[in-house]
Structures are given as C-alpha cells and as structure tokens.
Wavefront OBJ file of the C-alpha trace (Angstrom):
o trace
v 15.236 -5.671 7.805
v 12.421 -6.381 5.254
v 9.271 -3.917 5.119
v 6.387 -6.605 3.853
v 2.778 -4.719 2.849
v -0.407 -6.515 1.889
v -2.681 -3.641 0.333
v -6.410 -4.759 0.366
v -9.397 -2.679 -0.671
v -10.028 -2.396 3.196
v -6.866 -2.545 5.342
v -3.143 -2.904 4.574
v -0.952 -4.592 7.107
v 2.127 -3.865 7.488
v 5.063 -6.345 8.579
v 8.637 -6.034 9.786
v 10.464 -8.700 9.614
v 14.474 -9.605 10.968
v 15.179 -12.801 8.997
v 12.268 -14.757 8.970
v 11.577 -13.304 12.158
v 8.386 -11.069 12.612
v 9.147 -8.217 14.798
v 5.954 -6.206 14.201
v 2.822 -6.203 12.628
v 0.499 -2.862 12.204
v -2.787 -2.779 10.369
v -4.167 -0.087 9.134
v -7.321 1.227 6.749
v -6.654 1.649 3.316
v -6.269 5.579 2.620
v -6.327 5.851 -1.699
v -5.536 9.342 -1.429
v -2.803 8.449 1.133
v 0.395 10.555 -1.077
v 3.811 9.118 -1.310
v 4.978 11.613 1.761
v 2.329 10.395 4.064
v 3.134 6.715 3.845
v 6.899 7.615 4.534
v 6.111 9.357 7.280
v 3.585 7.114 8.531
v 5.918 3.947 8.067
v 9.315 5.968 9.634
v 6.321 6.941 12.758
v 5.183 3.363 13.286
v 9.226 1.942 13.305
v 10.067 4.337 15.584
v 7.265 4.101 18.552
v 8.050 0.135 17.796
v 12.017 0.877 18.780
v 12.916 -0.152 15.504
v 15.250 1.760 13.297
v 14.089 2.934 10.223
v 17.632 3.193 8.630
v 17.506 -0.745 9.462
v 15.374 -1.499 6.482
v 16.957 -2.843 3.656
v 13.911 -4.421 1.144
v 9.948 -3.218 1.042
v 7.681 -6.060 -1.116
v 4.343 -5.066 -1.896
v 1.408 -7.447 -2.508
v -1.191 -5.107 -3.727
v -5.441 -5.136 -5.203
v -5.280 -1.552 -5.295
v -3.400 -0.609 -8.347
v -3.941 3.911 -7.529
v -1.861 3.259 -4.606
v 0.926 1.800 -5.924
v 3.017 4.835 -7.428
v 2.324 6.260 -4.239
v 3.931 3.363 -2.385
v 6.950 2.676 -5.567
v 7.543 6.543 -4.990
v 7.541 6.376 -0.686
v 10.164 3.269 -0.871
v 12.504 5.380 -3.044
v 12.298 8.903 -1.638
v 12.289 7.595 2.327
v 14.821 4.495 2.480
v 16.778 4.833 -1.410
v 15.080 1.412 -2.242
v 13.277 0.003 -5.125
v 10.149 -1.493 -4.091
v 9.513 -5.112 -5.219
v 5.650 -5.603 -6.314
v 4.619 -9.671 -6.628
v 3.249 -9.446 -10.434
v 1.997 -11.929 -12.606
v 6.091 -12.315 -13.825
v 6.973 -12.924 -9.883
v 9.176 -15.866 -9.181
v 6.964 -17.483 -7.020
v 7.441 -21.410 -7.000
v 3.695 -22.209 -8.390
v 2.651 -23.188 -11.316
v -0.206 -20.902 -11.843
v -3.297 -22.680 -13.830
v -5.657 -19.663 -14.319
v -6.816 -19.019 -17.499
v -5.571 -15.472 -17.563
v -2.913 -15.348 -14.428
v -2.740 -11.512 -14.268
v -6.252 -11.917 -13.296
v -5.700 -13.391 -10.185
v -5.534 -10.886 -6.910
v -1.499 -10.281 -5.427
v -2.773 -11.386 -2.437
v -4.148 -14.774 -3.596
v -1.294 -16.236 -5.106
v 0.907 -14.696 -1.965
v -1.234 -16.755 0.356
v -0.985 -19.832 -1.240
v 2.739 -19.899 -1.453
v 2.820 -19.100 1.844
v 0.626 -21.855 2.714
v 2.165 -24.176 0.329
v 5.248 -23.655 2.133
v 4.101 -24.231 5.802
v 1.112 -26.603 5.557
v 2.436 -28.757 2.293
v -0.086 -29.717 -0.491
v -2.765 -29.986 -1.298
v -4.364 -27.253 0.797
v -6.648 -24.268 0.624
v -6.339 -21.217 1.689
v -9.623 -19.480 3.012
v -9.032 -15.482 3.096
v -11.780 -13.649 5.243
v -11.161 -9.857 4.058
v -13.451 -7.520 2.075
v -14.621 -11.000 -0.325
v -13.729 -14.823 1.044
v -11.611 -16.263 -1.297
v -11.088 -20.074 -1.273
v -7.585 -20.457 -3.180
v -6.416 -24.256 -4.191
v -2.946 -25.647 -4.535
v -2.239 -28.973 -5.599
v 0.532 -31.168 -4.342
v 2.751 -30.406 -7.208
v 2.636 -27.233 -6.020
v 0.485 -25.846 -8.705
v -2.076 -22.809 -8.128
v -5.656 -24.300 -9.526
v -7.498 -21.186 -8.437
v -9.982 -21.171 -6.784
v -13.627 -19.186 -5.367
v -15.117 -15.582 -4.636
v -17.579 -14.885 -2.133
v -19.288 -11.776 -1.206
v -17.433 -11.001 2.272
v -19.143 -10.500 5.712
v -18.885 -6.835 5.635
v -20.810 -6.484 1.847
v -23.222 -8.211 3.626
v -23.671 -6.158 7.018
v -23.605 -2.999 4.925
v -25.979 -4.609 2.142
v -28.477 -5.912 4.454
v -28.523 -2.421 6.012
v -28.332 0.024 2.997
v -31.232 -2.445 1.533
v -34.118 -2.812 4.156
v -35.601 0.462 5.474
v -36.113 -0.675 9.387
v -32.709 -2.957 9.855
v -30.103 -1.627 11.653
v -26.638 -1.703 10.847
v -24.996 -4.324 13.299
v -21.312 -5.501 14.903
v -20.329 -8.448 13.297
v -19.421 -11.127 16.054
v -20.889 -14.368 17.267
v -24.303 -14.261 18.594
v -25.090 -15.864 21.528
v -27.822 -17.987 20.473
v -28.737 -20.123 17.393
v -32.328 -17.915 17.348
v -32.307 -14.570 17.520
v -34.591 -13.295 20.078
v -34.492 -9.111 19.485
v -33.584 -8.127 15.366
v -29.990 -7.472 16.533
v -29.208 -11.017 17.632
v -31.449 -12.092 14.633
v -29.172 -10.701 12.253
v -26.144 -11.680 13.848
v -26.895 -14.672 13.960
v -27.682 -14.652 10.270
v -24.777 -13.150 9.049
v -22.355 -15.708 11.430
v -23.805 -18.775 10.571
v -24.823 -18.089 7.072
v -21.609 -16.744 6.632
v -20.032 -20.311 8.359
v -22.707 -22.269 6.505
v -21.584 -21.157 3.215
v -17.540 -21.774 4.237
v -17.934 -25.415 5.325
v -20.531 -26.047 2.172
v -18.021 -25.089 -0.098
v -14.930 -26.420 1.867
v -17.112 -30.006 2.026
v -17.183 -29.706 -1.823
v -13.250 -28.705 -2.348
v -12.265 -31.980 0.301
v -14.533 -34.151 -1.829
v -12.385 -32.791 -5.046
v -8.980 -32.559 -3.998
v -9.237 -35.458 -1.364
v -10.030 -35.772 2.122
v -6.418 -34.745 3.071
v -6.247 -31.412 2.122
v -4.920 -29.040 4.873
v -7.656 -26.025 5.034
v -5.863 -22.485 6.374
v -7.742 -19.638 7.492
v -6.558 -16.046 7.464
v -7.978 -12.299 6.950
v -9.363 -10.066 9.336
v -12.480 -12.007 10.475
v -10.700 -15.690 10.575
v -10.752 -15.807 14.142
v -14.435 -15.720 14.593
v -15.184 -18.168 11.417
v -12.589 -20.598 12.904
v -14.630 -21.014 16.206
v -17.433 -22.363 14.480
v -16.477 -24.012 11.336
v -16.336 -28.216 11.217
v -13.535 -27.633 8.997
v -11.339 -24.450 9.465
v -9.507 -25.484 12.357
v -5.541 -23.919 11.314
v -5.990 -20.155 11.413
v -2.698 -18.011 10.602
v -3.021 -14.725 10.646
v 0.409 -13.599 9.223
v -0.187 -15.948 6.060
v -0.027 -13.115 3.713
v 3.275 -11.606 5.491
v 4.907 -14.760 5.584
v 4.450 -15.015 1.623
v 5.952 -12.031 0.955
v 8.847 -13.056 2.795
v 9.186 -15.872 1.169
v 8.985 -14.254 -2.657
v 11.322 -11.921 -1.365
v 13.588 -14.260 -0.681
v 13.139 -16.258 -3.337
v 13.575 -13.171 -5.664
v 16.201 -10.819 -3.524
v 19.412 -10.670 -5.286
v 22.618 -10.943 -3.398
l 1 2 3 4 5 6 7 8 9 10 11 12 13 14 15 16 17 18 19 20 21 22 23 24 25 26 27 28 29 30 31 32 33 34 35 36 37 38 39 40 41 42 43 44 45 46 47 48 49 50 51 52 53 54 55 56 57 58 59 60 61 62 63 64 65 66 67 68 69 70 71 72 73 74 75 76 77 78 79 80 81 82 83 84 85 86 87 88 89 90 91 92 93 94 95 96 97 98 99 100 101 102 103 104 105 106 107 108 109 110 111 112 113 114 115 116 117 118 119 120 121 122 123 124 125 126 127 128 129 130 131 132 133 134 135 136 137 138 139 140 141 142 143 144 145 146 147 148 149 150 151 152 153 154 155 156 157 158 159 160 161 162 163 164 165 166 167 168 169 170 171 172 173 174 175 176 177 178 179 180 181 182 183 184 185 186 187 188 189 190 191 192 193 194 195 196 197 198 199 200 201 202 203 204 205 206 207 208 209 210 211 212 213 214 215 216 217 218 219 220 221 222 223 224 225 226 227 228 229 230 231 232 233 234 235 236 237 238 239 240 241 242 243 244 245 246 247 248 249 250 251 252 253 254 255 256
C-alpha cells in the first residue's frame, strides 16, 4: 500500500492507495509544529478507524511547499513503518521537461499536478489549483512543463478584505445567491465569487488563445467545486489530481 501526502501551506491530504486504487482520502490543516511522533500516530489513527492496516504500507511520497515540516515527516516514515520517504524534488523523475528558468523554484505540488494531468487529460492542458494561491500550470503536448501563473487565492482575499476595512465582516466563502448583493454579506460574496471566477476565465481565455483552443482545462484544490459551477471554461474538476501524481512519480521512480 502507498501512503501519498500533498503538504500545502493550508491543508495536507492524505491518500491511501492499493495499486492505483484510492482507498482513502483524509484532509487535514497543516500543523508546522506537528513533531515526527504526532504524524505517526495521527497517520497509524486515521488507517485504523479506515479498517486499513497500517503494517500494509509499503512506500510514503511526499509532495511538499512547506520545507519545516519535512524532517518531521522524513523522520515519522522511518521511525513508524522502517521506510524511507520519497520527496518529488527538482531531481524527481517525473516525465516533463521542465522549462522554468530556475526549476527548483517551482512549488512540489505544481509540477505533481501537471503530470498527473498530463497523464489523464493528454496535452496540452492546464491545470487550475484553487488552494491558499490559484495557480494556472501549462503543459505542452510534448509533454513539457511551460509554467505557468500565481494568483492571490480566495481565502487572502476574505481575510484581506476583512483585516483591511474597519466595518466589513469576515464572510463564508460560497456562491451567493444573487448577481447584486442586497445586505453587505451577499455583497461581498458575491464579490469575492465572481471576481474570483472573473479573473479564472480572463486568464484561462488568454492561455486557450496561446496554447490553442484545444487545450483540456482541469480544476482541483479545495475550492474547485464552487469555481467549476460558474466558470465558461472549467468544466473537468478532479479533486484527487495531486494524489494521483504522486502515484504516478512513485511509480515511475519505485525500485523493484
């Protein structure tokens, strides 16, 4: 069994998979101070109210944008299930070509994305990640990483618009009912959903017009399922995108 975890600033999910197989998926909020014990315990916990065996696992990858927890989680791997954990690096087999200027600039969770959705959706696509920024990530047909965009995410801009303005209230993030606001609530709701969607298909209109009008556009992240209602062009959302990539590195990478 292969433990997959995508670390982001705000959560880290969590995926077991048998094969290529998911049998669960837990996500949780990032902890920094969370020490090496904790996460054993906490990952040995979650297998076992799932009815899966913990002495089943026999690879943990690690996609990670949060470089104080990863002793933590290198230390966890060996001292709970005797295995070296594999973290996707900059020298990760991958199958892309990576174009960035500087490639151990780009984010873990970026490049796992796009091999993931280079794999399923074919090229050239882009991958739109809703999590603490929106990244737009483009891979050509030739299944080369071009890079891509970063955005501000949705929740900068709740907490922004709050900790900014002395008489705005801090709101739930969801879509509003209504195009116009009618109480300050619904008016920034439905500010922050469809500038927030506004911004996505501007951009996404730009990246079709670039890489051609055939480009397969996947969603994922944590808000994905609420941008995808309302977008013109997000229509494939996947929410196991960034799991599914690091069972595909792994596999790619795993020696016999």
């Amino acid at each position: 069994m292969l433990v997959a975890l995508d670390v982001g600033n705000t959560n880290v999910t969590i995926g077991a998979f048998e094969g290529q197989r998911l049998l669960a998926r837990w996500r949780l909020s990032t902890a920094r101070e969370q020490t090496a014990d904790e996460w054993g315990i906490l990952i040995r916990n979650l297998f076992l109210l799932s009815e899966l065996k913990p002495e089943a696992i026999k690879g943990i990858i690690v996609s990670s944008v949060v470089p104080p927890l990863d002793p933590a989680l290198a230390q966890m791997a060996e001292d709970y299930f005797g295995l070296p954990a594999m973290f996707v690096t900059p020298e990760t087999d991958t199958g892309l070509k990576i174009c960035y200027d500087n490639p151990r600039e780009v984010g873990a969770d970026r490049i796992v994305n796009s091999v993931a959705a280079f794999h399923k959706y074919g090229g050239p696509c882009v991958v739109v990640d809703l999590g603490t920024a929106i990244t737009f990530d483009a891979v050509s047909a030739r299944a080369e990483y071009l890079g891509g965009l970063i955005c501000p995410g949705i929740g900068m801009a709740v907490e922004s618009l709050f900790a900014k303005t002395a008489r705005l209230p801090l709101v739930e993030f969801r879509e509003p009912a209504r195009l116009i606001g009618t109480n300050t609530v619904a008016s920034i709701q439905a500010g922050l959903y469809f500038g927030a969607i506004g911004m996505i298909d501007g951009i996404l209109e730009r990246l079709r017009a670039e890489m051609g009008s055939q480009t397969k556009l996947v969603a994922t992240g944590g808000q994905a399922r609420l941008i995808v209602r309302g977008s013109r062009y997000l229509k494939d959302l996947d929410e196991n995108l960034t799991l599914e990539g690091l069972r595909l590195i792994w596999e790619r990478n795993r020696r016999p």
